[in-house]
Every structure is written in C-alpha cells, then in structure tokens.
C-alpha distance (Angstrom), angle and dihedral (degrees) to the residues before:
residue distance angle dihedral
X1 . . .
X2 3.71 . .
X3 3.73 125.2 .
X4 3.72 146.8 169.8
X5 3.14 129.3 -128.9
X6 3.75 142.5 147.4
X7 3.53 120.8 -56.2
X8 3.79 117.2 -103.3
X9 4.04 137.1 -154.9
X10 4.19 83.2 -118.1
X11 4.05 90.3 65.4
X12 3.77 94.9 67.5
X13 3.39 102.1 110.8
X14 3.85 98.3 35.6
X15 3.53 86.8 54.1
X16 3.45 97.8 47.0
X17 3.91 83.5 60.4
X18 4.14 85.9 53.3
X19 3.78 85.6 56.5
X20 3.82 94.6 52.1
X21 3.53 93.6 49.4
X22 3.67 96.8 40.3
X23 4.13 127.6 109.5
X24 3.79 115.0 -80.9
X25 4.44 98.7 -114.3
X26 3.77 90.4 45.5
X27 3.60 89.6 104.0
X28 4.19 103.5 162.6
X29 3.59 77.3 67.1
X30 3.84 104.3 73.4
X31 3.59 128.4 175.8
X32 3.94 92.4 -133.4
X33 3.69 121.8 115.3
X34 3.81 98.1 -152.0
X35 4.06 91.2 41.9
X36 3.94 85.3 50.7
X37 3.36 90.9 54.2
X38 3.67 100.3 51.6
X39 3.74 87.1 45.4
X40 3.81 86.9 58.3
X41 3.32 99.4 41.2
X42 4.55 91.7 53.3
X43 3.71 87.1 47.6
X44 4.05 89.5 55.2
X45 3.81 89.9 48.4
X46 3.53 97.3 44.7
X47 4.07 88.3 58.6
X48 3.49 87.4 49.4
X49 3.87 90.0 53.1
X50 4.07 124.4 108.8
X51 4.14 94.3 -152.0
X52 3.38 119.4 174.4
X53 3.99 90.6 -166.9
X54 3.92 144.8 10.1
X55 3.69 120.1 -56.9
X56 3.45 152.1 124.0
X57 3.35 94.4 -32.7
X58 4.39 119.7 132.9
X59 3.51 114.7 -158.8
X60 3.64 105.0 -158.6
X61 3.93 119.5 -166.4
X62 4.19 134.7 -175.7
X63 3.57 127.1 -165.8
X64 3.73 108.2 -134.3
X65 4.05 135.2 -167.6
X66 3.31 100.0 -138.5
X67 3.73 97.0 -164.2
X68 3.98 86.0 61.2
X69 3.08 101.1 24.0
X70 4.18 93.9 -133.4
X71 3.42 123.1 137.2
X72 3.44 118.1 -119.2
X73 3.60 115.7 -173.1
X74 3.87 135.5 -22.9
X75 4.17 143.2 -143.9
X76 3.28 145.6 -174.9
X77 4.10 150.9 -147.7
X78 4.13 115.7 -159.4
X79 4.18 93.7 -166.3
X80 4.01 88.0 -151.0
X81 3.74 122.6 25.6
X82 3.56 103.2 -152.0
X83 3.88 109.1 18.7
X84 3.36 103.3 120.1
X85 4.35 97.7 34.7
X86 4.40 125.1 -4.9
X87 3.75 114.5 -69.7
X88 3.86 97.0 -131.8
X89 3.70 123.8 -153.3
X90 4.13 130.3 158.5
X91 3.96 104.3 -119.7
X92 4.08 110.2 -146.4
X93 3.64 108.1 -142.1
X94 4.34 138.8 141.1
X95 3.33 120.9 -90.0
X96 3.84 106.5 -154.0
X97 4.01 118.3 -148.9
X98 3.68 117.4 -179.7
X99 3.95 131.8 -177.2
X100 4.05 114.8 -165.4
X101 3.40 91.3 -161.1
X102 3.60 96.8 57.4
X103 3.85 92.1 36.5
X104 3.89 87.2 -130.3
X105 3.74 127.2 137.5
X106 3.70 116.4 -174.4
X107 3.86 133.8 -176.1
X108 3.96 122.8 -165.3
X109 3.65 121.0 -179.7
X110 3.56 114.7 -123.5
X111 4.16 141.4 -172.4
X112 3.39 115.9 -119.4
X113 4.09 123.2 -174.6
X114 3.58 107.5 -130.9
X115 3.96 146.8 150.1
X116 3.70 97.5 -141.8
X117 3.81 89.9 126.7
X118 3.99 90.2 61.5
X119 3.90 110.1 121.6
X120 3.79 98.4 32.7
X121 3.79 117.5 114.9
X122 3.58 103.7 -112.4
X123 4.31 129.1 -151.2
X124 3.63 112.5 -153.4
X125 3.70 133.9 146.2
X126 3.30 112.2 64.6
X127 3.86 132.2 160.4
X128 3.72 136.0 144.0
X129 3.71 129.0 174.4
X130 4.06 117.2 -74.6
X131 3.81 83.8 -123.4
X132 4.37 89.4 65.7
X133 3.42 98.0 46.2
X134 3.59 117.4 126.2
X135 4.03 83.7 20.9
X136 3.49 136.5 135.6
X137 4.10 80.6 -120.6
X138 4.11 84.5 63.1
X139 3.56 86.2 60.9
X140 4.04 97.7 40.3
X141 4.23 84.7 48.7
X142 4.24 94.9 52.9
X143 4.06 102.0 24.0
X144 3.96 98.0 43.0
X145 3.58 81.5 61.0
X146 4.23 86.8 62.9
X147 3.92 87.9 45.5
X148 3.97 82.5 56.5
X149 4.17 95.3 48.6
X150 4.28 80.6 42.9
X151 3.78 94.1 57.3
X152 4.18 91.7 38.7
X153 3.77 100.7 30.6
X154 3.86 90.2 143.5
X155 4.50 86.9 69.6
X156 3.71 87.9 56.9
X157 3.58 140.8 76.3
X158 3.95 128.7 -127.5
X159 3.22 104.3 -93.1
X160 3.96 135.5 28.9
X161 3.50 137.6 -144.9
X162 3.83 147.8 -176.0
X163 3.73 144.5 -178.1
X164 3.37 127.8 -130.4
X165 4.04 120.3 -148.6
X166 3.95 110.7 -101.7
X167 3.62 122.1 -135.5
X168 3.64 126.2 -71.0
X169 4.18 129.3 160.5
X170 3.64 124.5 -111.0
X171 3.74 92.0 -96.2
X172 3.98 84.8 63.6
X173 3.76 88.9 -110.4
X174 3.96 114.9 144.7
X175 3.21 113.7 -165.8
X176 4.07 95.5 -161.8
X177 4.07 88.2 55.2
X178 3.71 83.9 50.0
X179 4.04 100.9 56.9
X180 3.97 87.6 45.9
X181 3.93 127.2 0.8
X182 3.87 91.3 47.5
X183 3.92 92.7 55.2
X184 4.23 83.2 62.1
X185 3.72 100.9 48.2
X186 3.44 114.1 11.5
X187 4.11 96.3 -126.7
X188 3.67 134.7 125.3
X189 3.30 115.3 -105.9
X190 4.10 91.6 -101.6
X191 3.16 87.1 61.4
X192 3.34 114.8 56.0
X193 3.96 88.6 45.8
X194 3.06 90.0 55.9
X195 3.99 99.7 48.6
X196 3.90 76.3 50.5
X197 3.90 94.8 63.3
X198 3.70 96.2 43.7
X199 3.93 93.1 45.8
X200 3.95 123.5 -0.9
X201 3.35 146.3 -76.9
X202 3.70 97.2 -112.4
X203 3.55 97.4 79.7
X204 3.56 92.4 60.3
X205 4.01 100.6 39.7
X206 3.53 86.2 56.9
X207 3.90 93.0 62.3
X208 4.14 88.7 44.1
X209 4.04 111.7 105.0
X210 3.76 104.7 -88.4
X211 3.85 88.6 -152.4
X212 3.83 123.7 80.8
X213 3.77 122.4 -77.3
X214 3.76 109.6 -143.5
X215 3.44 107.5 -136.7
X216 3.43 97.8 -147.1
X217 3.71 93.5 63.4
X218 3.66 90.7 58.3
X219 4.18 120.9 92.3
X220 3.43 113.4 -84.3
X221 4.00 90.7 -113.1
X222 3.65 98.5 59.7
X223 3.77 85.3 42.2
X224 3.54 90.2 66.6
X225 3.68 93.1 53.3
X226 3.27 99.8 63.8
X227 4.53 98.3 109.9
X228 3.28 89.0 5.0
X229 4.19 122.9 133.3
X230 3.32 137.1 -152.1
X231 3.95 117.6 -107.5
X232 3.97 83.6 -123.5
X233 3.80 83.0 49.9
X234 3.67 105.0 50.8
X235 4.08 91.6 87.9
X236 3.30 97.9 55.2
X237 3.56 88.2 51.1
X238 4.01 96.6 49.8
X239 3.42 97.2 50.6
X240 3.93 95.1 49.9
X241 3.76 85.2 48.5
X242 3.51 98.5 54.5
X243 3.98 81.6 50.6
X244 3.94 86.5 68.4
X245 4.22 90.9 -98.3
X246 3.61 105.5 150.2
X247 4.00 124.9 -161.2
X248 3.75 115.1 -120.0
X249 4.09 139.0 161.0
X250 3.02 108.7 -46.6
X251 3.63 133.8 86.3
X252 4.02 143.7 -171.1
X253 4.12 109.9 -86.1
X254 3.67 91.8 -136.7
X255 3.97 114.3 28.2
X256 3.85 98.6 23.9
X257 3.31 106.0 -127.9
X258 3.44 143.7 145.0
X259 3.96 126.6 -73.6
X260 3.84 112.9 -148.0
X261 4.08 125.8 -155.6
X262 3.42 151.9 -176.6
X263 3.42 143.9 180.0
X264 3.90 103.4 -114.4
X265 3.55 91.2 -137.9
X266 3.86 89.4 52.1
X267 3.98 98.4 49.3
X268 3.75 114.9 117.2
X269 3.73 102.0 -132.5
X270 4.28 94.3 47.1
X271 3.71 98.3 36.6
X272 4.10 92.4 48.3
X273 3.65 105.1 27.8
X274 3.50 119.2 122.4
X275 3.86 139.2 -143.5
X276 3.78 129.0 -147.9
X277 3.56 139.3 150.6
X278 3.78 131.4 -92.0
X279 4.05 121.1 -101.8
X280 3.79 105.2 -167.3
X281 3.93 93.4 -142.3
X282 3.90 135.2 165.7
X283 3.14 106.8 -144.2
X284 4.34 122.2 30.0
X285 4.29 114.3 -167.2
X286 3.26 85.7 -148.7
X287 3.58 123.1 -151.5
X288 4.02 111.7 168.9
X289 4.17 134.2 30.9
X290 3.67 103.4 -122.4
X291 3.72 132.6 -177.9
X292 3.91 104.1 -129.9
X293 4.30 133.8 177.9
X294 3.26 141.4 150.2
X295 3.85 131.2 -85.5
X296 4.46 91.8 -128.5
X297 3.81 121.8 114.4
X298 4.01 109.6 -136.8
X299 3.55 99.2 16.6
X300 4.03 84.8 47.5
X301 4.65 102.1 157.0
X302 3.31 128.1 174.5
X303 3.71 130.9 174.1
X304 4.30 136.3 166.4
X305 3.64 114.0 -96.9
X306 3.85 142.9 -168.8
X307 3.56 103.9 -144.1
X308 4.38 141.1 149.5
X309 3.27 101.4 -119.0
X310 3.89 132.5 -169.2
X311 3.86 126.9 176.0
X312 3.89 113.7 -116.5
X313 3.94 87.2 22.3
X314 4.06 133.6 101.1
X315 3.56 114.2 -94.5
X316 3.59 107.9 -118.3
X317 4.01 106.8 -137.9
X318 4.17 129.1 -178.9
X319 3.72 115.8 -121.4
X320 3.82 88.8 -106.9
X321 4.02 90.4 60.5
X322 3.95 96.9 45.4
X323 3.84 84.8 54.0
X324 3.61 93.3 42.4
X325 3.99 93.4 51.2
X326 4.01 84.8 33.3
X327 4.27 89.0 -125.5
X328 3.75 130.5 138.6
X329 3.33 137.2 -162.3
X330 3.90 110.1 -43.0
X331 3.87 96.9 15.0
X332 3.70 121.9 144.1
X333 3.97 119.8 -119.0
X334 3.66 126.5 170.1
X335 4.15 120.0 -141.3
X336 3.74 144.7 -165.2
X337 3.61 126.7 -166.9
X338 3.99 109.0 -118.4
C-alpha cells in the first residue's frame, strides 16, 4: 500500500534520489543535500506550528510504499508565496497605443515582471516515479495535498496557485530562456534553474528588465512558449484542472509557462470532500476507488481506497487502511471519490 505522509529527517537520501530524477524547472526540488535538509527540517517545524493564519509555513509531503519502505514520489504546499522575499512572475497582457490622427488603435501583448501572485498559497514540488504516472497514486500525491488545506483551511490563504514547467528540449535547451533570461546572465537554462533551487529566484528577477518585453519582438520560438507545458508537465496540469484550477496571465519568469489558480473555496477536492468516521471492518464490498486521510496535522496520511460508501454512515475500513491512515475506531477521515 502506498501512502502519504509528512516528510521526515529519515527520507534524506531517498529524496535526494527524487531530486535527481526529477524534471529540469521543478526548482523547490533541488538536488542539494544541505538545501534538502533545510527543506526537511521547515516542513517538520511548520507541523509543529500553532498558526493562527497563513505564513511561511512549507508543508512538505512523500508518498511512501509501506511494504518497501521506498519512496516514491513527493509534493508540496508553500502557505504564502512571497512572505519571506516577492514572488516574481512576468504578467502577459495588451498594451494599447492609439493615434487619432491616424484613426489607428493598436494592442501588443507585452511581459511585465511583477509580484502580483505574492500572498497566494502556492503547490510546488511534485514528483512521483515514471512507473505511477497516469495512476490513481498521481492523483493521491497532488489532491491529498487539497484534503490537507480542507482539514487546515485556517493556515492557508484564499486562493491557490501553481506553476507548471514550460517547455524545454531534451538537450535542456529552452528556447524562451534563450530570447530573454540568457541575455541577463549568460547561463543555460539548467543552470539558472538550478541556481534557483539551491538559492532563490529573487536574485535573478531582480536583474530581469523591469520594463515590458513586447512579445512581438521576441523570436518566433520563444513566442510560442509562452503557456506552453512540458510533456512531463502536462499531468500535473490535468489533474489540477479537473480540480477547477484555471490558467490565467501570468507566466513563469524563466521557462514561460503557464500559472494555474483557484479559488480555494472553489477547488473540487476542498469544497466537496467529505468526512466520516472509521468502521474497523474485515471485509469491505466495495463499490467505488476513493482517495481517503485523516483530518490530523503532523501525523497528516492519506492513501486510495476501495470502499462502500454511504453519506451519514461509518466508513467501513480494513485493518490495513486504519493502520495506514493511523485511525481507530470512531476517527474522523475526510474522502473524495477519484
């Protein structure tokens, strides 16, 4: 069985594997042992945390076999993008230019940097194993993480966002960094997401043009990857958007692509996820695939189930799924069919 669950100091070096293996863009994911560590170490504290309100708070999460032990895939929840330093993004809007002489009116969209997006709760980080994707354990690794802002809604702000990793070749060549990040700081594109992961992105936003980039005047290559996702990407995307995330102005500084977001309210998984109590049971006749956790803070699980479930009425779980969620007998869980 495969759960999630908090991450823990103990995961280091499995996750340091996840890292190695995971998409070039995904930057809160570095492969950095000491920047790992730090990263695990703020996620314990913030469970630990009594928070009345959003903050800087990183809720980091693994997805573990418990049978082997291995970890296969991992994802995370920053409560407040841009507490602790601006959350910089390039907004894509038209620029309108008019001449009443000429009776012309022109727009031209443009790229603005910006840190409009500061203040939203943020979900970044995730990986899982090439051999899960396209798997109900895709789903339990990016929605449990909903189920989590559902139980705790007061530690997170009122609307949520994510950004989805822009297109780049298999060389690790992107052609979008190329017509404008490169001309800045001379790096590939590898590079400078990686110098992102181990530090932030603030120290390179604040060397980006702060006037508007016409996008016309930029190749026709990077053009076209403005919104657009990596192939590796396009999951991560789907399942967000089936959540009720919507795409919108603003894209990623470095890759170009698309920012998604959601009213938290509005999000599939917290506005129509259920609670219930646990009914240790034997033997389930199962008759749905659900994704299932508990409502607790650090010892947050969640797993997929097959269970019969009825509004109003006990949840019937197997012994193996009350251990798995860590629940007895009369605990409350919260649910949403997959």
């Amino acid at each position: 069985m495969l759960v999630l669950r908090p991450v823990e100091l103990t995961d280091l070096p499995q996750l340091q594997q996840l890292a190695r293996d995971s998409l070039v863009g995904v930057t809160s994911l570095p492969d950095d042992t000491e920047r790992l560590r730090e990263k695990i170490l703020d996620s314990c504290a913030s469970f630990e945390k009594a928070v009345q309100g959003p903050g800087p708070e990183n809720y980091f999460f693994v997805l573990e076999n418990l049978t082997t032990r291995r970890l296969a895939g991992c994802s995370e929840i920053l409560a407040t993008a841009g507490f602790n330093e601006p959350f910089y993004s390039l907004r894509n809007r038209h620029f309108t230019s008019a001449s009443r002489e000429l009776n012309i009116e022109h727009g031209v969209p443009a790229l603005s940097l910006c840190h409009d997006l500061s203040g939203h709760t943020l979900l970044r980080g995730f990986h899982i194993d090439a051999a899960l994707e396209r798997t109900r354990f895709s789903e339990l690794l990016s929605r449990a993480r909903l189920l989590f802002i559902a139980a705790h809604t007061a530690r997170f702000a009122e609307a949520v966002i994510t950004e989805i990793v822009g297109y780049s070749d298999e060389q690790g060549q992107s052609p979008f960094w190329d017509a404008l990040g490169k001309h800045f700081f001379d790096l590939p594109y590898v590079e400078a997401e990686r110098l992102c992961g181990l530090q932030s992105r603030t120290f390179l936003a604040e060397l980006m043009p702060h006037y508007p980039i016409y996008v016309p005047m930029l190749p026709k290559e990077a053009q076209a990857c403005i919104g657009r996702i990596h192939p590796d990407g396009q999951e991560a995307f789907d399942i967000l958007e089936r959540e009720g995330f919507e795409t919108n102005s603003y894209i990623d500084l470095f890759d170009g692509g698309p920012t998604l977001y959601a009213r938290t309210s509005n999000i599939r998984s917290i506005a129509q996820s259920q609670t219930g109590t646990v009914h240790p049971g034997s033997a389930i006749d199962a008759r749905g695939r659900y994704l299932v956790s508990n409502d607790s803070l650090k010892d947050y699980r969640a797993i997929v189930a097959e269970l019969d479930y009825h509004a109003g009425q006990p949840v019937a779980l197997s012994a193996e799924m009350c251990a798995a969620l860590n629940v007895t007998d009369a605990s409350t869980i919260r649910l949403i069919a997959l």
